[in-house]
PyMOL commands that place a pseudoatom at each C-alpha (Angstrom):
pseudoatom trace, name=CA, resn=UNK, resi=1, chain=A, elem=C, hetatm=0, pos=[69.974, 34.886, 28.198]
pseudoatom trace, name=CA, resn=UNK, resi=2, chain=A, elem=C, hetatm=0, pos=[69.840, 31.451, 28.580]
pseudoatom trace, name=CA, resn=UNK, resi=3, chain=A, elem=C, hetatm=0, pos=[70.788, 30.832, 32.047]
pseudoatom trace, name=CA, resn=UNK, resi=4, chain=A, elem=C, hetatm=0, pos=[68.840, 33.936, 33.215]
pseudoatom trace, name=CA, resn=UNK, resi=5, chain=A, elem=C, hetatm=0, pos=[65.842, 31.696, 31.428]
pseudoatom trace, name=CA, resn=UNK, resi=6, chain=A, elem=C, hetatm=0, pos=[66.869, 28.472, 33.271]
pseudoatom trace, name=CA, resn=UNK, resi=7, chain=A, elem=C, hetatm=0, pos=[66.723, 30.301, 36.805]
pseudoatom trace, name=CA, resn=UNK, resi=8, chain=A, elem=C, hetatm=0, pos=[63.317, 31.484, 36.094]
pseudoatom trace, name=CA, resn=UNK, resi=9, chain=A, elem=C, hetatm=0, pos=[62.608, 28.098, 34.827]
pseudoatom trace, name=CA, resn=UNK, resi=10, chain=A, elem=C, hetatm=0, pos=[63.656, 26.139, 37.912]
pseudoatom trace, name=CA, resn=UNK, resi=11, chain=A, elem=C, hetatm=0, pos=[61.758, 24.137, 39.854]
pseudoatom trace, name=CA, resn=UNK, resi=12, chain=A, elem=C, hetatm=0, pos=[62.508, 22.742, 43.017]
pseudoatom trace, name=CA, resn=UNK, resi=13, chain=A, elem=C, hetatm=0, pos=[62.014, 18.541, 42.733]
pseudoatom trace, name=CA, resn=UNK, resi=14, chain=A, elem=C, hetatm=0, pos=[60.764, 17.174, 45.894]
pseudoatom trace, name=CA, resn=UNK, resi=15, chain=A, elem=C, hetatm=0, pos=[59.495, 13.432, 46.723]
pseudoatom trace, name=CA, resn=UNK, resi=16, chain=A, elem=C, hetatm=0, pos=[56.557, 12.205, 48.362]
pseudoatom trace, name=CA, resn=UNK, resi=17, chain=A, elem=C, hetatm=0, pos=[58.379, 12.033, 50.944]
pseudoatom trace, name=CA, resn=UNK, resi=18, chain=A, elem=C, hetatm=0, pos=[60.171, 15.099, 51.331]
pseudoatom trace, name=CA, resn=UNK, resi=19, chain=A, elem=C, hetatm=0, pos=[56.820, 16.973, 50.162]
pseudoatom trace, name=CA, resn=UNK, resi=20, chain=A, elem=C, hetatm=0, pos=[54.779, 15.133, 53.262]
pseudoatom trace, name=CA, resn=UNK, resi=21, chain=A, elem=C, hetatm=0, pos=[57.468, 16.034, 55.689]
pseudoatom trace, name=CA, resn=UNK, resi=22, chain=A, elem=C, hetatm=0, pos=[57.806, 19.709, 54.628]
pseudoatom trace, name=CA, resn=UNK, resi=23, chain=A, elem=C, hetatm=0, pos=[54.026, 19.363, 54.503]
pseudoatom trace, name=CA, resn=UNK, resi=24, chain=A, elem=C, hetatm=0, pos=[53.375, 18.286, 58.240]
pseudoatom trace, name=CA, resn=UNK, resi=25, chain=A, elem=C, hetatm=0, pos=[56.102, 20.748, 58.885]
pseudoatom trace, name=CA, resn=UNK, resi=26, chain=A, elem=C, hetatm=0, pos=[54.117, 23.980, 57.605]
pseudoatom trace, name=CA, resn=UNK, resi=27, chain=A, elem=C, hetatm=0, pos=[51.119, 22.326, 59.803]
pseudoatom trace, name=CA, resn=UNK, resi=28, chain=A, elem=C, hetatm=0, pos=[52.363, 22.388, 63.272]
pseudoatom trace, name=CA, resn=UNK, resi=29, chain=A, elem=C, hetatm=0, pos=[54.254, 25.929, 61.889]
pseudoatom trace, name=CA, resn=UNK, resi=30, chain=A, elem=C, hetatm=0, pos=[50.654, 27.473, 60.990]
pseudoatom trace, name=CA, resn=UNK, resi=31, chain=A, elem=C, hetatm=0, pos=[48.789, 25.588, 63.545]
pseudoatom trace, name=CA, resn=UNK, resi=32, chain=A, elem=C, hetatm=0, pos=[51.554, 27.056, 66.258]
pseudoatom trace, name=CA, resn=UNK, resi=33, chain=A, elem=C, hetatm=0, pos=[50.977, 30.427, 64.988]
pseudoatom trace, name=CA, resn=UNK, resi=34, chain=A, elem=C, hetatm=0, pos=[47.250, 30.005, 65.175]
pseudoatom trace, name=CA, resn=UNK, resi=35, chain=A, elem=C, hetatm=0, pos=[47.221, 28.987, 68.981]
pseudoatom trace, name=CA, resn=UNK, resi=36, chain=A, elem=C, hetatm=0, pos=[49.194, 32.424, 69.777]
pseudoatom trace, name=CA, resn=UNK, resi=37, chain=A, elem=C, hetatm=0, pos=[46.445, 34.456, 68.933]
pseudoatom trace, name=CA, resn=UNK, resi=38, chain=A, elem=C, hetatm=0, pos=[44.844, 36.186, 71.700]
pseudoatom trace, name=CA, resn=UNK, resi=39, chain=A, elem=C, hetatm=0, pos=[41.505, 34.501, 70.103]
pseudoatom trace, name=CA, resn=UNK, resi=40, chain=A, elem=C, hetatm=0, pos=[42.532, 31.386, 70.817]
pseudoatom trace, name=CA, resn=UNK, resi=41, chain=A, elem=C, hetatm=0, pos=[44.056, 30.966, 73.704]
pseudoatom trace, name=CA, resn=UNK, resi=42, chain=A, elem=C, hetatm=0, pos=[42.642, 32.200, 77.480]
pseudoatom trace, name=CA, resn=UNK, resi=43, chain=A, elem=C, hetatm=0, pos=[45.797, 32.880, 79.033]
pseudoatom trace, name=CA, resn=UNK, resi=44, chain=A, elem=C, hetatm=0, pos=[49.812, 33.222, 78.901]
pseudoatom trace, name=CA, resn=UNK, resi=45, chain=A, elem=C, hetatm=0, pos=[50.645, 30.636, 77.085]
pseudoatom trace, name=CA, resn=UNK, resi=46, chain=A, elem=C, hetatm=0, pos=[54.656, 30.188, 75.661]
pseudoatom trace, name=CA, resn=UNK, resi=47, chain=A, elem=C, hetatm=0, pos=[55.647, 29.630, 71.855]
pseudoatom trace, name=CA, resn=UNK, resi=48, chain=A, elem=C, hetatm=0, pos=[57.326, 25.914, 73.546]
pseudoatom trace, name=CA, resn=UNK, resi=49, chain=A, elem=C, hetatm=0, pos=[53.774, 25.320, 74.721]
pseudoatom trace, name=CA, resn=UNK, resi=50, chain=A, elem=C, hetatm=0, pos=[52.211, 25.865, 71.448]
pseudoatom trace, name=CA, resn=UNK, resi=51, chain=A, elem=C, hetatm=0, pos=[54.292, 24.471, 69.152]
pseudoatom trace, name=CA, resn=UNK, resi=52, chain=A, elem=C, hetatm=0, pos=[54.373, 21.716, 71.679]
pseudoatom trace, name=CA, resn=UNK, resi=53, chain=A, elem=C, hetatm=0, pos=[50.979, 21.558, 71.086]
pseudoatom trace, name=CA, resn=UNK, resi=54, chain=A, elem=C, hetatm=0, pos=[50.674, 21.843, 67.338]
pseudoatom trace, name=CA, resn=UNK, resi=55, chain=A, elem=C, hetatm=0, pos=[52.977, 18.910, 66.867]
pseudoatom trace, name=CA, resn=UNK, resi=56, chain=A, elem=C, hetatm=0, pos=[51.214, 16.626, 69.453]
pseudoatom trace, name=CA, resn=UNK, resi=57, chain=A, elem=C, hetatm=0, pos=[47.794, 17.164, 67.258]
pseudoatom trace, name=CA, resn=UNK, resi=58, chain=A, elem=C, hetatm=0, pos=[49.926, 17.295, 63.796]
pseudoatom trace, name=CA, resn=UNK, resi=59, chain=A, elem=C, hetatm=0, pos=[51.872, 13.333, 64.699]
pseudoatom trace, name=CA, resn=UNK, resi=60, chain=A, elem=C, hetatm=0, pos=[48.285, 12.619, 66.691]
pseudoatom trace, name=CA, resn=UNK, resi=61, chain=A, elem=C, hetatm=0, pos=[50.341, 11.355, 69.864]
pseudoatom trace, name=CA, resn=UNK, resi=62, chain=A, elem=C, hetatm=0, pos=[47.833, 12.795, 72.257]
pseudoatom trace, name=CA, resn=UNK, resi=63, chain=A, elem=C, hetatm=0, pos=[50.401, 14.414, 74.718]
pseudoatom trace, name=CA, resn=UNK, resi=64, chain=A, elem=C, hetatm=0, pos=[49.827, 17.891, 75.904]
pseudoatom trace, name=CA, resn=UNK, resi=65, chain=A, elem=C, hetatm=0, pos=[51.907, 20.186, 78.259]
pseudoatom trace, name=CA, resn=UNK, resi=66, chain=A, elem=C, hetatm=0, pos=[48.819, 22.261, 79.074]
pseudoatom trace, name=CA, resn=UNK, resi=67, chain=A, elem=C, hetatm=0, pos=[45.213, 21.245, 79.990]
pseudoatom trace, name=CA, resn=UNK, resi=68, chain=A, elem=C, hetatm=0, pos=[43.729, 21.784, 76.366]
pseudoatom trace, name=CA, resn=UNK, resi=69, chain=A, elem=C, hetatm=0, pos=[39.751, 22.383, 77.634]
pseudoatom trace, name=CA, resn=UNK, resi=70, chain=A, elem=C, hetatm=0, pos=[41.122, 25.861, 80.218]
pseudoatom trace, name=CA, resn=UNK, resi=71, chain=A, elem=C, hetatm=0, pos=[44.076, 26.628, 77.571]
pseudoatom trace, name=CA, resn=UNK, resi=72, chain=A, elem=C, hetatm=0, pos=[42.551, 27.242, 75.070]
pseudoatom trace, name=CA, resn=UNK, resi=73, chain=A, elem=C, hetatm=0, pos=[39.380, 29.204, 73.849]
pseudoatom trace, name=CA, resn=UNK, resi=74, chain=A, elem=C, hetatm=0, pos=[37.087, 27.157, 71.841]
pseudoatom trace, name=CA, resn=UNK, resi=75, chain=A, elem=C, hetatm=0, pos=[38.782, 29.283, 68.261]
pseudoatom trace, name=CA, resn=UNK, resi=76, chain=A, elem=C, hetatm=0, pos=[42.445, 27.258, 70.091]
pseudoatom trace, name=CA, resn=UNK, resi=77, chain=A, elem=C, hetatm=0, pos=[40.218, 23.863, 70.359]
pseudoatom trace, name=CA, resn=UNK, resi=78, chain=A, elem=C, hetatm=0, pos=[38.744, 24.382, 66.957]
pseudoatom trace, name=CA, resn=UNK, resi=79, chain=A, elem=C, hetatm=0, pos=[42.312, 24.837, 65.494]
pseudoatom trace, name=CA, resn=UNK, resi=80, chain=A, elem=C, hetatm=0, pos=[43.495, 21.478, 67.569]
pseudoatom trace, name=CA, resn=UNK, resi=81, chain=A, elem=C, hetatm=0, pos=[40.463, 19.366, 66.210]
pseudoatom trace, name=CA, resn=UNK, resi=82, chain=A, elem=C, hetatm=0, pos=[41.468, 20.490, 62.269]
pseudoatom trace, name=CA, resn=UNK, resi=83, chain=A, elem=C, hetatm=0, pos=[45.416, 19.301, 63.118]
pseudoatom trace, name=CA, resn=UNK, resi=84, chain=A, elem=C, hetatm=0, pos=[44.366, 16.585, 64.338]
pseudoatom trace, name=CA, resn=UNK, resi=85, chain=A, elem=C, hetatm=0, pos=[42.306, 15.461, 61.084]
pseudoatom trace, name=CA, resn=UNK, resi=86, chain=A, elem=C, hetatm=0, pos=[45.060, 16.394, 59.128]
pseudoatom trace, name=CA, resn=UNK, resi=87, chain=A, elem=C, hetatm=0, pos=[47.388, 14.197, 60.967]
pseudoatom trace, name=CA, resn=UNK, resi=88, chain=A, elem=C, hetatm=0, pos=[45.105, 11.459, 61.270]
pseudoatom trace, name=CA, resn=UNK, resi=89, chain=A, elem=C, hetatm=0, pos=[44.254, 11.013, 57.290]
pseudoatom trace, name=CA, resn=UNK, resi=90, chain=A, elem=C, hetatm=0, pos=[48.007, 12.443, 56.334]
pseudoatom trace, name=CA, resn=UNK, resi=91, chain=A, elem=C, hetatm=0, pos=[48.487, 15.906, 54.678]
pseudoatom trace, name=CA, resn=UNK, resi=92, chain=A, elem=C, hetatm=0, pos=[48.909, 14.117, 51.300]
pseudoatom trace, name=CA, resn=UNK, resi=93, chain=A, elem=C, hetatm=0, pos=[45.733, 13.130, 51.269]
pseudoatom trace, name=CA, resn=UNK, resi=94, chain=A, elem=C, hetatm=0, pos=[43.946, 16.522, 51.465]
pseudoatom trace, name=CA, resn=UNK, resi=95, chain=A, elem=C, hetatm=0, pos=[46.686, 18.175, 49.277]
pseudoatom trace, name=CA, resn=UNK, resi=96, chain=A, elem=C, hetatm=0, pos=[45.946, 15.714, 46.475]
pseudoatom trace, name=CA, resn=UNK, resi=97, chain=A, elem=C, hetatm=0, pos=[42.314, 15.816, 46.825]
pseudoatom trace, name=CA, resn=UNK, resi=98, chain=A, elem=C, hetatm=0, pos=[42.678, 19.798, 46.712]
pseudoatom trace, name=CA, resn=UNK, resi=99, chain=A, elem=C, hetatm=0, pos=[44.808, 19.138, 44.006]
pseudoatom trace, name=CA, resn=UNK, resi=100, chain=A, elem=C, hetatm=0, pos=[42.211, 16.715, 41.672]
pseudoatom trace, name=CA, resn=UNK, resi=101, chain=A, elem=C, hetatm=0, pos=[39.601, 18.984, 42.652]
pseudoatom trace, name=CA, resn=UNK, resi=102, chain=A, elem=C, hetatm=0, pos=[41.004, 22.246, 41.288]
pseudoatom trace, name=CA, resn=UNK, resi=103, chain=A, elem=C, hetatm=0, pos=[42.728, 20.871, 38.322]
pseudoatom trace, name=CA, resn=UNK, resi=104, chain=A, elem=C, hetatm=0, pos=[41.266, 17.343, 37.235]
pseudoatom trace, name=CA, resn=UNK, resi=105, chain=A, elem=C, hetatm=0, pos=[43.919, 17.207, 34.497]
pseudoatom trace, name=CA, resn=UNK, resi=106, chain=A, elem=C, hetatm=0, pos=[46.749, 16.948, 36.281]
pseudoatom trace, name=CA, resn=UNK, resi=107, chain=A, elem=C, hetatm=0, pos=[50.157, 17.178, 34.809]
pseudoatom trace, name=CA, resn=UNK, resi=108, chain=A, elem=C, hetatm=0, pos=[52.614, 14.070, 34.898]
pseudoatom trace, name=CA, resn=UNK, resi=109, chain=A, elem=C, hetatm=0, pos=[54.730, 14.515, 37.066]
pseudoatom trace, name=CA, resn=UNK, resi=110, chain=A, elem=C, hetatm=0, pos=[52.028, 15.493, 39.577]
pseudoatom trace, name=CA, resn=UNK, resi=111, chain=A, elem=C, hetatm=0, pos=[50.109, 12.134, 38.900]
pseudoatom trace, name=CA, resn=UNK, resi=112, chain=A, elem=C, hetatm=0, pos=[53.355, 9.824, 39.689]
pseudoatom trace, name=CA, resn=UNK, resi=113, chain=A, elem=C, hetatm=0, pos=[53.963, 11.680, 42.892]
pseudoatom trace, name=CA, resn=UNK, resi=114, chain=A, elem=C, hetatm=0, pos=[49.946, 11.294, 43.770]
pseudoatom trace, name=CA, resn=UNK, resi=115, chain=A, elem=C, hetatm=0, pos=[50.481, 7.614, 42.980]
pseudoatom trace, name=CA, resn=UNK, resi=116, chain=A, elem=C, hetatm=0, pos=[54.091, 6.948, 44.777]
pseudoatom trace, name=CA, resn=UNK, resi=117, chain=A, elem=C, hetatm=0, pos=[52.298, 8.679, 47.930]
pseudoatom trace, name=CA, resn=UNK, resi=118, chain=A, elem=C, hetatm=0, pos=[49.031, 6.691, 48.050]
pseudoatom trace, name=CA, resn=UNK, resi=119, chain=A, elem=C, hetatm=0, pos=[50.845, 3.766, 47.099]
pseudoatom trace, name=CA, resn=UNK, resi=120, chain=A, elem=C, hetatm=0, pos=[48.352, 2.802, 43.556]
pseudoatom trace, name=CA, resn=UNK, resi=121, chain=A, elem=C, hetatm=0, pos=[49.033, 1.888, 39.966]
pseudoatom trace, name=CA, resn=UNK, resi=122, chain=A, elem=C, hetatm=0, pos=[46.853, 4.525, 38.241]
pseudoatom trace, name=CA, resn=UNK, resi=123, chain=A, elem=C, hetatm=0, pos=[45.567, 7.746, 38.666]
pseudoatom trace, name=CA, resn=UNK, resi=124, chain=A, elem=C, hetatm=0, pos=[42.208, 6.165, 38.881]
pseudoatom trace, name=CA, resn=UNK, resi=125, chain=A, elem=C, hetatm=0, pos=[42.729, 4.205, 41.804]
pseudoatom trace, name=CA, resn=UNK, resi=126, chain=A, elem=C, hetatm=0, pos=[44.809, 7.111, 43.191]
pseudoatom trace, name=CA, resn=UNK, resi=127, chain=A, elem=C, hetatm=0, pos=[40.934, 9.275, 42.984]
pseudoatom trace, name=CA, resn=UNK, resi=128, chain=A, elem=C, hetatm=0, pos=[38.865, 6.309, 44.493]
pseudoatom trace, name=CA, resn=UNK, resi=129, chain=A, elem=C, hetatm=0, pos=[41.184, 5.869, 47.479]
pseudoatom trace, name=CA, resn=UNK, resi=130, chain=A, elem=C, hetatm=0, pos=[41.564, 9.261, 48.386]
pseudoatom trace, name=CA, resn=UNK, resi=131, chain=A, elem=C, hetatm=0, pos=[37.853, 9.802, 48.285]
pseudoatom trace, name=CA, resn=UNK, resi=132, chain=A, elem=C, hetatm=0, pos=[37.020, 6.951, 50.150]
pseudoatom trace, name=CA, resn=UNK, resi=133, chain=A, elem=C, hetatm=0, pos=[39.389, 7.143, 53.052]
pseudoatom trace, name=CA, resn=UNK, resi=134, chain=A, elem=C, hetatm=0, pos=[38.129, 11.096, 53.007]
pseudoatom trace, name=CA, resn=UNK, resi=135, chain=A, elem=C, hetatm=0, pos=[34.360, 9.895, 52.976]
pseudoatom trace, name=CA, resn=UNK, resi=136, chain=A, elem=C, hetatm=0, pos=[34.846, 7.084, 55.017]
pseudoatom trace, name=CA, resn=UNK, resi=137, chain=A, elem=C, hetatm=0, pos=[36.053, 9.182, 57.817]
pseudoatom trace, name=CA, resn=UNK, resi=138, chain=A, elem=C, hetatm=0, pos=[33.671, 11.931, 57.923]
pseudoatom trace, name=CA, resn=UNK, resi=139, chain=A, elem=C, hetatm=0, pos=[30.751, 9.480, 57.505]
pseudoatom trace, name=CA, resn=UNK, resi=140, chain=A, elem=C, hetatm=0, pos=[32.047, 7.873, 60.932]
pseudoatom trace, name=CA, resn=UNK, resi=141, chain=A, elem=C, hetatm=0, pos=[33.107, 11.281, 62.550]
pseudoatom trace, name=CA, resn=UNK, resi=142, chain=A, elem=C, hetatm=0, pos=[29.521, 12.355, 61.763]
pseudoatom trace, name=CA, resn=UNK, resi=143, chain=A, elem=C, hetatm=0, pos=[28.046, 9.192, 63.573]
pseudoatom trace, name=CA, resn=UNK, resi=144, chain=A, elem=C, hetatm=0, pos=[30.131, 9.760, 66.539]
pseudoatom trace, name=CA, resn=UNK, resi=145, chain=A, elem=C, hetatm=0, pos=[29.138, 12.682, 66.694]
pseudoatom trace, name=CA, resn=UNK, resi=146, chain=A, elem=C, hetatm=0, pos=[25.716, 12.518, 66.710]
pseudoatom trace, name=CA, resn=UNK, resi=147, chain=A, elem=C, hetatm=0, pos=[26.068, 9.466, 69.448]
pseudoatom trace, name=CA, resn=UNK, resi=148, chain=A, elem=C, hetatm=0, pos=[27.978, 11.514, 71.446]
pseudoatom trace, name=CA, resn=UNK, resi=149, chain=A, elem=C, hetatm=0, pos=[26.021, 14.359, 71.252]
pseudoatom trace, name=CA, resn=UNK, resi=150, chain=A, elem=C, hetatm=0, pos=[22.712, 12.749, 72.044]
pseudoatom trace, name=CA, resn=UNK, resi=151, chain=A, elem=C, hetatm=0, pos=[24.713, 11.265, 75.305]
pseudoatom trace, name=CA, resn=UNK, resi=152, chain=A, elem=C, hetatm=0, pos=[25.818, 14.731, 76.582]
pseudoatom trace, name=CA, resn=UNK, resi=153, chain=A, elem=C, hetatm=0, pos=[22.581, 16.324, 75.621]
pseudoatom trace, name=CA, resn=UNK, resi=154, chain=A, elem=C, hetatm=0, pos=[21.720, 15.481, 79.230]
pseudoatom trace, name=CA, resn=UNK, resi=155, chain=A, elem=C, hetatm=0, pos=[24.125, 17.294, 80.623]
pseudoatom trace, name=CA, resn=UNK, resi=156, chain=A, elem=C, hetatm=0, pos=[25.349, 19.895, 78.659]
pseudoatom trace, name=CA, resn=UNK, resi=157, chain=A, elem=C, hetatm=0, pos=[23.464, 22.855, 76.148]
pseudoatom trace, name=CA, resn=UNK, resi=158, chain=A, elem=C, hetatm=0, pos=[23.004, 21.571, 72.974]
pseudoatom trace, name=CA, resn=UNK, resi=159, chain=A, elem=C, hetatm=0, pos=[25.713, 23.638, 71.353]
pseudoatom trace, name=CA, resn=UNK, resi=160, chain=A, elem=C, hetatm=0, pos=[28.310, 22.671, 74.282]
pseudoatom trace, name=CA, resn=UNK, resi=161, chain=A, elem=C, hetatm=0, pos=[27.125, 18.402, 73.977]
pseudoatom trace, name=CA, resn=UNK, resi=162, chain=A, elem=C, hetatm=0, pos=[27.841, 19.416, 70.026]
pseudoatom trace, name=CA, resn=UNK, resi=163, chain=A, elem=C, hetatm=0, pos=[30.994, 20.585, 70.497]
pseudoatom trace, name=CA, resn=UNK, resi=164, chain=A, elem=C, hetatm=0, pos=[32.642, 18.062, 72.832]
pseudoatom trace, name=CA, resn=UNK, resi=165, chain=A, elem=C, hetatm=0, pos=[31.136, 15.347, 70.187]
pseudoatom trace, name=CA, resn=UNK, resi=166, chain=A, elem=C, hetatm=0, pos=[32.970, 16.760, 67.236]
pseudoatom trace, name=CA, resn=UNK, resi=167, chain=A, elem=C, hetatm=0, pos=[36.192, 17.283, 69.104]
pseudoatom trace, name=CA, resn=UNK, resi=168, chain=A, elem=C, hetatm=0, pos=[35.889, 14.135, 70.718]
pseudoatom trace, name=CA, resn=UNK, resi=169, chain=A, elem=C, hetatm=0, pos=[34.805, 11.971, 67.523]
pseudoatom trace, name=CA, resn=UNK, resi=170, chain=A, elem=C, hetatm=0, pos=[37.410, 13.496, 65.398]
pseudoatom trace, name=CA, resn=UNK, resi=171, chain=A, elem=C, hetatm=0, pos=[40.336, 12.650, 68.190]
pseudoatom trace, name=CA, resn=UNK, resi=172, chain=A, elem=C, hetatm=0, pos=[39.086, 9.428, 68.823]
pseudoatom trace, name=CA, resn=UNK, resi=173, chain=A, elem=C, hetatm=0, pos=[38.791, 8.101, 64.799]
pseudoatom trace, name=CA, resn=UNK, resi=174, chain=A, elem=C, hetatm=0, pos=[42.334, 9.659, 64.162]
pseudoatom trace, name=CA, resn=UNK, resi=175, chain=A, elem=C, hetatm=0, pos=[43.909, 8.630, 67.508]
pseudoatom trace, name=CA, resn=UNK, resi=176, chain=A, elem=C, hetatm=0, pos=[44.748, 11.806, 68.408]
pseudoatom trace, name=CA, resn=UNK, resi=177, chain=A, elem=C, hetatm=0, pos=[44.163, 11.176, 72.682]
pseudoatom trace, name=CA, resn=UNK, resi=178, chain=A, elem=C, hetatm=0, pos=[43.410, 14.827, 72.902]
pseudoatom trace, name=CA, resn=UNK, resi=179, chain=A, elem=C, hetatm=0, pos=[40.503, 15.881, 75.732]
pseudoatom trace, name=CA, resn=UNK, resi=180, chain=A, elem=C, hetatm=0, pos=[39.024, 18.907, 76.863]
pseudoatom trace, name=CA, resn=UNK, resi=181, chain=A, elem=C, hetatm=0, pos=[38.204, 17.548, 80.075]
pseudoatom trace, name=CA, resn=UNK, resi=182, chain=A, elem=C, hetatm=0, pos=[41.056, 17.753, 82.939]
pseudoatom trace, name=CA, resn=UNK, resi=183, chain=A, elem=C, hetatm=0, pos=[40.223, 14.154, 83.829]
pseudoatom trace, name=CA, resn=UNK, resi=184, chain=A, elem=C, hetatm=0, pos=[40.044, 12.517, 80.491]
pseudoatom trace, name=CA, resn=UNK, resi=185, chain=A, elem=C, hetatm=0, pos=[36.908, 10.263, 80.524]
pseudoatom trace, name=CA, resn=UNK, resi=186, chain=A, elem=C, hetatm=0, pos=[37.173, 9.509, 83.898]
pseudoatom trace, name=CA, resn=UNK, resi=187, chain=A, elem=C, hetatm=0, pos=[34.010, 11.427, 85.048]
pseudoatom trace, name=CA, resn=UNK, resi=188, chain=A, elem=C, hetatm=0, pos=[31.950, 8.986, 81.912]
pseudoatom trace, name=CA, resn=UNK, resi=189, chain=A, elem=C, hetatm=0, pos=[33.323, 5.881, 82.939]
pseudoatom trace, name=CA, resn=UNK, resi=190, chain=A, elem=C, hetatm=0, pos=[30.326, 4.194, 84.185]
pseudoatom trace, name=CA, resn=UNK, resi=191, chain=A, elem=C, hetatm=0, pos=[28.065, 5.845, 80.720]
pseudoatom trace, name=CA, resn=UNK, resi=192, chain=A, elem=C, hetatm=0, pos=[28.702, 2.899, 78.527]
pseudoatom trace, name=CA, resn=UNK, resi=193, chain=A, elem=C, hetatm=0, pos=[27.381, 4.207, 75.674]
pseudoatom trace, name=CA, resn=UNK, resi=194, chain=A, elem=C, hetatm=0, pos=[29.987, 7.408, 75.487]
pseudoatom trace, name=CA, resn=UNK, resi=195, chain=A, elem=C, hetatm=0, pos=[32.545, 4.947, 76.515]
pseudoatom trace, name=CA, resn=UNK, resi=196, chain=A, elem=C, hetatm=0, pos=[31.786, 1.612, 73.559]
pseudoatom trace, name=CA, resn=UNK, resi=197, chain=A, elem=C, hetatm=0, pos=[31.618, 4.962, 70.724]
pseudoatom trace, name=CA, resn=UNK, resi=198, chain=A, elem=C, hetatm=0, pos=[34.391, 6.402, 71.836]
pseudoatom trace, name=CA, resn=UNK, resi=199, chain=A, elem=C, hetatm=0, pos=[36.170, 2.519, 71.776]
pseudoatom trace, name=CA, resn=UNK, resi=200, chain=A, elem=C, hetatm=0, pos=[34.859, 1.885, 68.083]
pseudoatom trace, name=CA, resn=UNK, resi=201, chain=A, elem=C, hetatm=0, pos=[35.747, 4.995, 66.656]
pseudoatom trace, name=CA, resn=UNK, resi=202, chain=A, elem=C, hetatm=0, pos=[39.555, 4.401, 67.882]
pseudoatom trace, name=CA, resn=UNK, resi=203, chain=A, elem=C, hetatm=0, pos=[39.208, 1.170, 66.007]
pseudoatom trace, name=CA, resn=UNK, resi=204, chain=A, elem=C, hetatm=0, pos=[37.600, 2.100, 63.063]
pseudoatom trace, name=CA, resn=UNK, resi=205, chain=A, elem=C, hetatm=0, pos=[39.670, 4.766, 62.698]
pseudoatom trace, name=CA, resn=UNK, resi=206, chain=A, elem=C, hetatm=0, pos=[43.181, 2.881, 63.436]
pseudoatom trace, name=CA, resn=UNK, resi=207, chain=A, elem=C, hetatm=0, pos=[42.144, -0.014, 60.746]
for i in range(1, 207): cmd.bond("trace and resi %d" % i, "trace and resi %d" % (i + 1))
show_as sticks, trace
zoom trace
């Protein structure tokens, strides 16, 4: 009886460590699966090409085997922009933040490993990091977009010009290098205004 009630008592110990890499791990595996549905892609595209993918946005290295804007759908581009926030503020932060939010009291053990993986003293200063870095992003994100989307406005619809200034914002502040353009920027070289938020956001973002 007792060792029956030790298996069903078992608990697998992982570190900070070990939990972010299994963490990034199930990103690029769910974010792989995500850009093989027919929804979100717009033609053949191979499992190598979209795990390829989901790991580029996931480690926000920016390289892509495929031209991401004709790949895939906007669903696909959607799915790319949400990797690439979790990459860019660290899959520790939103699991801990999920975590305070659905259960303030949180156990012991769960408050060490929140503390080991932000790198604080107290739980405290564990909360007020989190929710600043979190805050601190979108509130930048948000003003990048609305730069962005007031540039493109002139020559794109509205809900296009909002779309490239999300994905665009978002890539930029977590250095993710990702475009939906074939060319990059190229073809917004001489618009200095798409070009200096762009530049700031990649700075903000990378201090």
């Amino acid at each position: 009886m007792k060792s029956s009630n030790l298996k069903e008592h078992r608990t697998i110990n992982l570190s900070p460590p070990s939990l972010l890499a299994l963490g990034f791990l199930g990103l690029i595996l769910i974010g792989s699966l995500l850009l093989m549905l027919p929804i979100a892609r717009q033609g053949e595209i191979s499992w190598l090409e979209a795990i390829f993918t989901a790991t580029s946005a996931v480690t926000i290295t920016g390289l892509s085997v495929v031209n991401v804007g004709e790949a895939y759908t906007v669903f696909g581009q959607i799915v790319i922009m949400f990797l690439l926030q979790c990459g860019g503020l660290g899959f520790m932060t939103f699991a801990i933040l999920a975590v305070m939010s659905l259960a303030p009291k949180m156990g012991l053990k769960q408050q060490v490993m929140a503390q080991e993986s932000i790198g604080q003293t107290s739980l405290k200063k564990v909360s007020f990091t989190i929710k600043a870095v979190f805050l601190y992003s979108l509130f930048f994100e948000a003003i990048g977009t609305l730069i962005l989307t007031l540039s493109w406005l002139r020559e794109y619809p509205f809900s296009e010009a909002l779309f490239y200034a999300a994905f665009y914002s978002v890539s930029a502040f977590n250095n993710g290098g990702f475009s939906l353009f074939p060319n990059s920027l190229m073809s917004f070289s001489g618009q200095y205004l798409i070009t200096f938020t762009i530049s700031m956001l990649y700075i903000i973002g990378g201090i």
